[in-house]
C-alpha positions in Angstrom: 10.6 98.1 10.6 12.5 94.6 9.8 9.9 94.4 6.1 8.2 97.2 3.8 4.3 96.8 4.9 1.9 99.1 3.2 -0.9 98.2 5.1 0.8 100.2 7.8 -0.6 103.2 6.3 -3.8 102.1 4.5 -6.5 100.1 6.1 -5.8 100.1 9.4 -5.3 103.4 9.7 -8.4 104.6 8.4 -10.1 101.8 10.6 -8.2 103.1 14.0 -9.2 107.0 12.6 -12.8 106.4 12.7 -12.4 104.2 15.7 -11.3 107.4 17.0 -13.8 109.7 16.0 -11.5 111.9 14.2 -13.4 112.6 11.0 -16.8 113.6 13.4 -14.5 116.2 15.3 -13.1 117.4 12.1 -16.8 117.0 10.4 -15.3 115.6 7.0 -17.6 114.4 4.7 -15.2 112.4 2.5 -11.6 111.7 4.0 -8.8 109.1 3.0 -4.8 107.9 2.7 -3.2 109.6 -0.7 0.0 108.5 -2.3 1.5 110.8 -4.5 4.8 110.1 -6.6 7.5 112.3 -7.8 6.1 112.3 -11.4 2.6 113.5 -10.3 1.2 110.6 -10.7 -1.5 109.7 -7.0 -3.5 106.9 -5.7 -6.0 106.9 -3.1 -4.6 104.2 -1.3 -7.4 103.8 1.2 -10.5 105.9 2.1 -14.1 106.1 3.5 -16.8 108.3 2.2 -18.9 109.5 5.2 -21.8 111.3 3.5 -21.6 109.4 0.2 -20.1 112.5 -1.8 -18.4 110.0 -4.1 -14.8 110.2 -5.4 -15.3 112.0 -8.4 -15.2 115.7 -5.9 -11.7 114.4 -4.5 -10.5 113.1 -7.6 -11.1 116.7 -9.7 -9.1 118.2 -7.0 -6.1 115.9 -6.9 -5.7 116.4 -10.6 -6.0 120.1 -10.4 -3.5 120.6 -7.5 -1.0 117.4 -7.6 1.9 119.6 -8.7 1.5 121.7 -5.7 1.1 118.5 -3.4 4.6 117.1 -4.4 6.4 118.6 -1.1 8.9 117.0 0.5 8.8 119.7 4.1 5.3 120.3 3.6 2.7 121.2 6.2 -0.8 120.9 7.0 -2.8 123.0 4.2 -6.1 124.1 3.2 -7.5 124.5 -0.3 -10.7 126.0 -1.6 -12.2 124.0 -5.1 -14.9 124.7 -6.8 -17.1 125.4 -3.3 -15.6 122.7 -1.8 -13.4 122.8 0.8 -10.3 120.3 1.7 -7.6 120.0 4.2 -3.9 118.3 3.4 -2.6 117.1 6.9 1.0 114.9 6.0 1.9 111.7 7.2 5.6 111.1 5.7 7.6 112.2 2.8 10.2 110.8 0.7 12.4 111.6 -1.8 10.1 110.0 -4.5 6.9 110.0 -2.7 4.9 112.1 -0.3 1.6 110.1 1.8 -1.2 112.5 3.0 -4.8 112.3 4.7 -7.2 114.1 3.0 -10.4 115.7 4.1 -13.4 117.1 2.0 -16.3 118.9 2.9 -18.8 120.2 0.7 -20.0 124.1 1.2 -23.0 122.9 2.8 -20.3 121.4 6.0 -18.5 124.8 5.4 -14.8 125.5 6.0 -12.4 123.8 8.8 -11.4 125.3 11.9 -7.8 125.6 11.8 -7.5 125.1 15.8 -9.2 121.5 15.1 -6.4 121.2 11.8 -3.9 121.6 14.5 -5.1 118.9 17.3 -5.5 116.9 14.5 -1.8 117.1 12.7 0.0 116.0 16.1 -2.3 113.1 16.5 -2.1 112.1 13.3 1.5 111.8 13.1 1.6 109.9 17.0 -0.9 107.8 15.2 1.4 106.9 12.5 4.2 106.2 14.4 2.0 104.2 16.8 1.4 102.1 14.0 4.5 101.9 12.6 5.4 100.5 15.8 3.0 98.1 16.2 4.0 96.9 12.7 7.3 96.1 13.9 6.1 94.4 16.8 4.1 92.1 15.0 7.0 91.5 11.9 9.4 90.5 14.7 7.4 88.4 16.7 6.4 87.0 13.3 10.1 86.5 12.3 11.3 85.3 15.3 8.4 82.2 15.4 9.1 81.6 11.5 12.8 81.2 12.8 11.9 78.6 15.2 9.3 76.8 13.5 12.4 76.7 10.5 14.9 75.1 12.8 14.8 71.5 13.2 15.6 71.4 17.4 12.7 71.2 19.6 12.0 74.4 21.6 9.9 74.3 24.5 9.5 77.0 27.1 7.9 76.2 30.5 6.9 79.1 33.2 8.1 78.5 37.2 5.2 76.0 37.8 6.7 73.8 35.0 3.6 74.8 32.8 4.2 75.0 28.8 3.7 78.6 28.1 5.4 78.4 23.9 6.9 75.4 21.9 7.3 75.8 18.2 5.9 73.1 15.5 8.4 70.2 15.4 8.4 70.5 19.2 4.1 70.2 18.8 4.8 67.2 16.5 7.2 65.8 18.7 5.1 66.0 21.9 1.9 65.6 19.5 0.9 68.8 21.6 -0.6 71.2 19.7 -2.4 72.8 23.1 0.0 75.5 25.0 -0.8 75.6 29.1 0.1 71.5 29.5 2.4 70.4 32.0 5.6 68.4 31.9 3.9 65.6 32.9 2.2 65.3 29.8 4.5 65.4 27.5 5.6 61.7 27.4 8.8 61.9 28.6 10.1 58.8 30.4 11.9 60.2 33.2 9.9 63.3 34.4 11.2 63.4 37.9 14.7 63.7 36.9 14.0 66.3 34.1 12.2 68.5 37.3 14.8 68.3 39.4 16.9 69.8 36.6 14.4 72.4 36.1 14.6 73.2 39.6 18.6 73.6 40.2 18.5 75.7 36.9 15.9 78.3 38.1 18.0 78.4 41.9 21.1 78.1 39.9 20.9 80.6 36.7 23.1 78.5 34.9 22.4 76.3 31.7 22.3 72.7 32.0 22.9 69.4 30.2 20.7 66.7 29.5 21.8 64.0 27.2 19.2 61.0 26.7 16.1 62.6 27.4 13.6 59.8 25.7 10.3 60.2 24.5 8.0 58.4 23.6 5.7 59.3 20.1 3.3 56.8 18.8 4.7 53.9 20.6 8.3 54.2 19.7 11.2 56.3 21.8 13.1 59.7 20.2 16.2 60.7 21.9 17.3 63.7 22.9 20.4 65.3 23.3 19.0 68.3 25.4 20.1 72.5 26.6 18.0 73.5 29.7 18.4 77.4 29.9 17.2 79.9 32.2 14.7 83.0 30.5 15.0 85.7 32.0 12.7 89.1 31.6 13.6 92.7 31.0 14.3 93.2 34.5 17.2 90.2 34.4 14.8 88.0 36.8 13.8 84.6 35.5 10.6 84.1 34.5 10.4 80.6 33.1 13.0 77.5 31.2 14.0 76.8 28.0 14.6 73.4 26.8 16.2 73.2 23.4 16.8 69.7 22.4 18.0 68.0 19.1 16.7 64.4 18.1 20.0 62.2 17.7 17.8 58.5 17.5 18.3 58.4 13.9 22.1 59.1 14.8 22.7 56.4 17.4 20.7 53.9 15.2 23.4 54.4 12.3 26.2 54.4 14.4 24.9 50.7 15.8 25.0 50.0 12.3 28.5 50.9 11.7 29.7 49.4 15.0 27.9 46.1 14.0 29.4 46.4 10.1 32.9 46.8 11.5 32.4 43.9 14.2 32.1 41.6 10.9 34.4 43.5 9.4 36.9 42.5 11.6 35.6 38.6 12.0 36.9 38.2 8.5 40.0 40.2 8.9 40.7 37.2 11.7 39.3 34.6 9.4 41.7 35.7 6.6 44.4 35.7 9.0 43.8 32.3 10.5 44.4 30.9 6.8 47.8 32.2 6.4 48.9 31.7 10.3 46.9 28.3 11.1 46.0 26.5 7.9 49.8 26.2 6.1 50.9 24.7 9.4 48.2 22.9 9.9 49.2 21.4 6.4 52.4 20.4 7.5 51.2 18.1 10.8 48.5 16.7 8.3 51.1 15.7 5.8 53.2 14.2 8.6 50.9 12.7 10.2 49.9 10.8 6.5 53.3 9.9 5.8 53.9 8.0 9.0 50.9 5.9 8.6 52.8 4.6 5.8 55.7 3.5 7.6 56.0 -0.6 7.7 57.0 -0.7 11.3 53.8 1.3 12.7 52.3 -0.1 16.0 48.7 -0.3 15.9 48.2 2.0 18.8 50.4 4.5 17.2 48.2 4.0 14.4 45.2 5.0 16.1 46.9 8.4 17.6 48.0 9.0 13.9 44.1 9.1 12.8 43.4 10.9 15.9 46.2 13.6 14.4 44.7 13.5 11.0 40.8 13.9 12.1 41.1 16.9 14.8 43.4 18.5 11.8 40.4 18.0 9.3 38.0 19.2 12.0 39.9 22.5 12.8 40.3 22.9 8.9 36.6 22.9 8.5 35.9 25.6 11.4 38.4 27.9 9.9 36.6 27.4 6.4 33.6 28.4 7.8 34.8 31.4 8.9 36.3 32.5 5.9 33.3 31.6 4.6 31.9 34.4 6.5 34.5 37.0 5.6 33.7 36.7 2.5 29.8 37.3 2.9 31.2 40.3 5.2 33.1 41.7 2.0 30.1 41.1 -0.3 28.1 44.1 0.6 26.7 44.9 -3.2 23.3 43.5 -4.5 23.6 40.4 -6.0 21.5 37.5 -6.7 21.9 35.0 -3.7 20.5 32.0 -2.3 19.7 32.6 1.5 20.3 28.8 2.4 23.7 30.3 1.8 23.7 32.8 4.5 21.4 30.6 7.0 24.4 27.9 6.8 27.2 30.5 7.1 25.3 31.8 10.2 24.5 28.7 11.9 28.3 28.1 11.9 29.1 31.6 13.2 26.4 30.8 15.8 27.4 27.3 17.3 30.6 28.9 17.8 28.8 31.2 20.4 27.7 28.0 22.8 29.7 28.7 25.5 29.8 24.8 27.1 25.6 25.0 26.4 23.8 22.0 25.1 22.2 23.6 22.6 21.2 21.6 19.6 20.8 24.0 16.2 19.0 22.2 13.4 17.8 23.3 10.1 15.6 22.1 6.9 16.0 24.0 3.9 13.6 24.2 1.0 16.5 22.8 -1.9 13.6 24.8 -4.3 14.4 28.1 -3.2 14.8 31.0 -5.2 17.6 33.4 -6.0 16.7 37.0 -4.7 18.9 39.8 -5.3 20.3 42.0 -1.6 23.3 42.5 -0.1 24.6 39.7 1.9 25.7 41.8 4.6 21.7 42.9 5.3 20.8 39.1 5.3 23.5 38.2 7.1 22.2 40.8 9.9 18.8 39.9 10.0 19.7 36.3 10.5 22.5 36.9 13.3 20.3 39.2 15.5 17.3 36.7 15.6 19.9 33.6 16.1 21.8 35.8 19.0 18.0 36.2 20.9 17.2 32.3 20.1 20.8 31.7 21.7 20.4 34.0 24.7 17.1 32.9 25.4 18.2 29.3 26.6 19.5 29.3 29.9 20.9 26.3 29.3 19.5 23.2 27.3 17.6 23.5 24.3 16.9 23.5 20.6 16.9 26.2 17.6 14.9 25.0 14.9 15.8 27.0 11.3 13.6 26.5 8.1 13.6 28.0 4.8 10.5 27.4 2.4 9.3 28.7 -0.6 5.7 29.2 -1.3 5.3 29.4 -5.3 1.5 30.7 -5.2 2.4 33.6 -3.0 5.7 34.3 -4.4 7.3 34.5 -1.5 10.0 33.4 0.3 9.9 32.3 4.4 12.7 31.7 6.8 11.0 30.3 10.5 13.5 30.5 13.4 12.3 28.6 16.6 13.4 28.2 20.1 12.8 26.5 23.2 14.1 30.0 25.1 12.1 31.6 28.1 10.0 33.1 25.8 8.6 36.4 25.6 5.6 38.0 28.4 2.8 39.2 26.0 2.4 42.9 26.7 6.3 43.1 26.0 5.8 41.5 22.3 4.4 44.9 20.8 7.5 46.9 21.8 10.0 44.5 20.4 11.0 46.7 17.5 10.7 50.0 19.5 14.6 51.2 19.3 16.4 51.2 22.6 14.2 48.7 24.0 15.4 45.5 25.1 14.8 43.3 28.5 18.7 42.4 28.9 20.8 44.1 31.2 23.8 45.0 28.6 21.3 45.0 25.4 21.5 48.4 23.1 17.8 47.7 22.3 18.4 48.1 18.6 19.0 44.1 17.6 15.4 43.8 16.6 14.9 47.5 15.3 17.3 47.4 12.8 16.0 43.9 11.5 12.5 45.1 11.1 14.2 48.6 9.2 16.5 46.2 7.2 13.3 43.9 5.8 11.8 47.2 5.1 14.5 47.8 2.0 13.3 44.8 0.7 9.6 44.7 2.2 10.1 42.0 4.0 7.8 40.8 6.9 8.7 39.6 10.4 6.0 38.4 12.9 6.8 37.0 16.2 4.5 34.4 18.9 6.3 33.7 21.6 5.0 31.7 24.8 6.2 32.7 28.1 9.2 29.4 29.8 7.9 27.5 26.6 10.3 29.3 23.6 9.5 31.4 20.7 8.3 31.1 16.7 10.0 34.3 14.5 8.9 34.2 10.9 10.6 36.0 8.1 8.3 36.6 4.6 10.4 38.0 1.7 8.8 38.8 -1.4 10.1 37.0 -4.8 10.2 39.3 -7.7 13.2 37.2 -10.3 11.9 35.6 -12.6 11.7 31.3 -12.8 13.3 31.1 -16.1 16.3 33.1 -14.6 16.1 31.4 -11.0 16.3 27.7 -13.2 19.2 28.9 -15.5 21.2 30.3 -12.6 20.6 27.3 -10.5 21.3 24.6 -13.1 24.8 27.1 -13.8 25.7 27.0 -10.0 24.7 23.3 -9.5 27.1 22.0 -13.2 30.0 23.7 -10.8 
């Protein structure tokens, strides 16, 4: 027996007794389950009066005789008490305990017959063991599901036919299948077919097999997992059935997009920084060059004109790599910190006209000059904005325009950002899926762009709805919630604008 039980000996073996009929062959009046201890001291741990003696008849004898009882080799035994007549049949014995049946009947029943004593002492230690048995059954099947409800894998075991014979709770939550005897096919798993055909080698096979990216679908959004398919097999080594063990990894693949995209900007300001020491000094140098030949006497007015050619692309390649550092430095900024998001929106606009590619694609913005400070990191804003400016970008085949807007609305306390397009658009049963993770229309998207933006405005509970009109473009809006106060947002502003 894996656990001490008690009711092994108590309850249900009086029940399963008189199921049996053993007290009518034995014609007790009175019978029950005794514990006695080493010190003398018993309880009657269960019992059933047949004729409605009472207790007080059994209890007069166990005072009288308990020193007697108290054996730990004893046998069956039969006592005579004050015209009463009981029978001591033993169930176990240990070295501070002994456990009993006892029988009564009164000297109208009359004596026992010691042939029925017999029968009765081998059944009723078969009984006990039977019990004991069944005890242990039910503790290790009990164990064994605790074990699996306790483990955070999903377990799910199908029979030959593919039917779901056992699955333990986070599988039920998983599958939101709480109803063994299902199919396959209706557990929401996107590619059924192939998962069969697994099923099928494995059983023709015996051999374990892998799955990795087994996605299903629960409540509208797609888990991942990284899956075992084993063969069961009975006593007789045949199989009976599969196992599929799997392990949910979609929080796992979501936090290493994170860290790729962190270290992608990571390393745009490690360039950035490196094009200020490598390009800007000698960019310097032609600049200065250029400026002290225009002062020559003898210039031509033609080389004149090259000169200010010289000077202007200079200043306009200065100004890109400014920007970028610009961006390295929003990159190494990842600590909460009061920040005005017309801030970010610029640095992002820059980051994003470098991505053209030969496109006439015009990016404009209008923002609010009123905003308000909130505090974040810069790196979260700066994600949210680049993953909605990369769609708007990838979305125009090849002429169009990306509208950006910040406003603040001082009645609602909040803060919008509205980022338009005139894209493709979106199809209308696709909009509701847009922040499901792995989903994503492009043929090299990760289907996470949008999913971390929505989890990312959820640190901050932020809002983000999107319309979108099939060939006609798009409308995202961003709502963040102001919580500074004005007197701060005014002293900070009035600090930043004296610089």
């Amino acid at each position: 027996m894996l656990f001490h039980d008690p009711s092994c000996i108590s309850e249900n073996t009086i029940k399963s007794q008189m199921e049996n009929r053993i007290p009518e062959f034995l014609g007790s009046d009175w019978f029950g389950i005794i514990i006695l201890t080493h010190n003398f001291k018993f309880k009657i741990d269960s019992k059933y009066d047949i004729n409605k003696i009472g207790d007080d008849i059994v209890l007069d004898f166990l005072t009288n005789h308990r020193n007697n009882l108290f054996q730990q080799d004893f046998e069956y035994r039969l006592y005579e008490y004050k015209t009463n007549y009981f029978a001591i049949i033993p169930i176990r014995s240990a070295d501070t305990y002994v456990v009993f049946f006892i029988h009564c009947r009164t000297q109208a029943s009359g004596p026992f017959i010691i042939k029925d004593l017999e029968w009765n002492k081998v059944y009723a230690q078969a009984a006990y063991k039977t019990v004991l048995l069944n005890n242990v059954l039910v503790q290790e099947h009990d164990y064994l599901e605790n074990v699996l409800d306790s483990t955070e894998s999903v377990i799910v075991i199908f029979d030959l036919d593919y039917q779901v014979i056992s699955l333990n709770k986070i599988a039920e939550i998983l599958f939101n299948l709480f109803k063994p005897a299902l199919a396959v096919d209706n557990l929401n798993i996107q590619d059924t077919e192939k998962l069969k055909l697994i099923f099928k080698r494995v059983i023709l096979s015996g051999k374990k097999e892998f799955l990795n990216n087994l996605i299903v679908k629960v409540n509208g959004r797609d888990h991942i997992l990284d899956s075992t398919i084993s063969p069961l097999r009975n006593s007789k080594n045949v199989i009976c059935g599969i196992i599929l063990v799997g392990n949910d990894i979609t929080k796992n693949q979501i936090l290493e997009y994170e860290l790729d995209q962190l270290k992608h900007y990571g390393l745009l300001g490690e360039i950035a920084l490196g094009l200020s020491h490598d390009v800007k000094n000698p960019l310097t140098n032609i600049r200065g060059c250029a400026a002290f030949l225009k002062r020559s006497e003898n210039i031509q007015d033609a080389e004149l004109t090259y000169l200010n050619l010289i000077i202007q692309e200079v200043d306009r390649i200065d100004s890109i790599i400014n920007q970028m550092m610009s961006f390295g430095n929003v990159v190494k900024n990842d600590t909460y910190t009061l920040l005005n998001i017309n801030d970010v929106i610029y640095n992002s606009i820059q980051i994003i006209n470098r991505q053209k590619v030969c496109r006439s694609i015009d990016v404009r913005y209008d923002l609010d000059k009123e905003i308000p400070l909130i505090k974040a990191k810069n790196t979260d804003l700066q994600q949210i904005l680049l993953n909605i400016l990369i769609n708007s970008l990838q979305a125009i085949e090849s002429d169009g325009v990306i509208k950006i807007k910040s406003k603040y609305h001082n009645k609602k306390e909040s803060l919008n950002i509205t980022i338009s397009d005139t894209g493709v658009g979106i199809e209308n049963d696709i909009l509701d899926k847009l922040f499901n993770p792995y989903f994503t229309t492009k043929s090299n998207g990760t289907g996470l762009g949008l999913f971390i933006v929505k989890k990312v405005l959820d640190k901050y509970n932020g809002k983000i709805k999107i319309k979108s009109t099939p060939r006609k473009g798009t409308i995202c809006k961003i709502t963040f919630p102001t919580t500074i106060e004005i007197n701060d947002i005014n002293r900070i502003s009035k600090r930043r604008n004296s610089k």
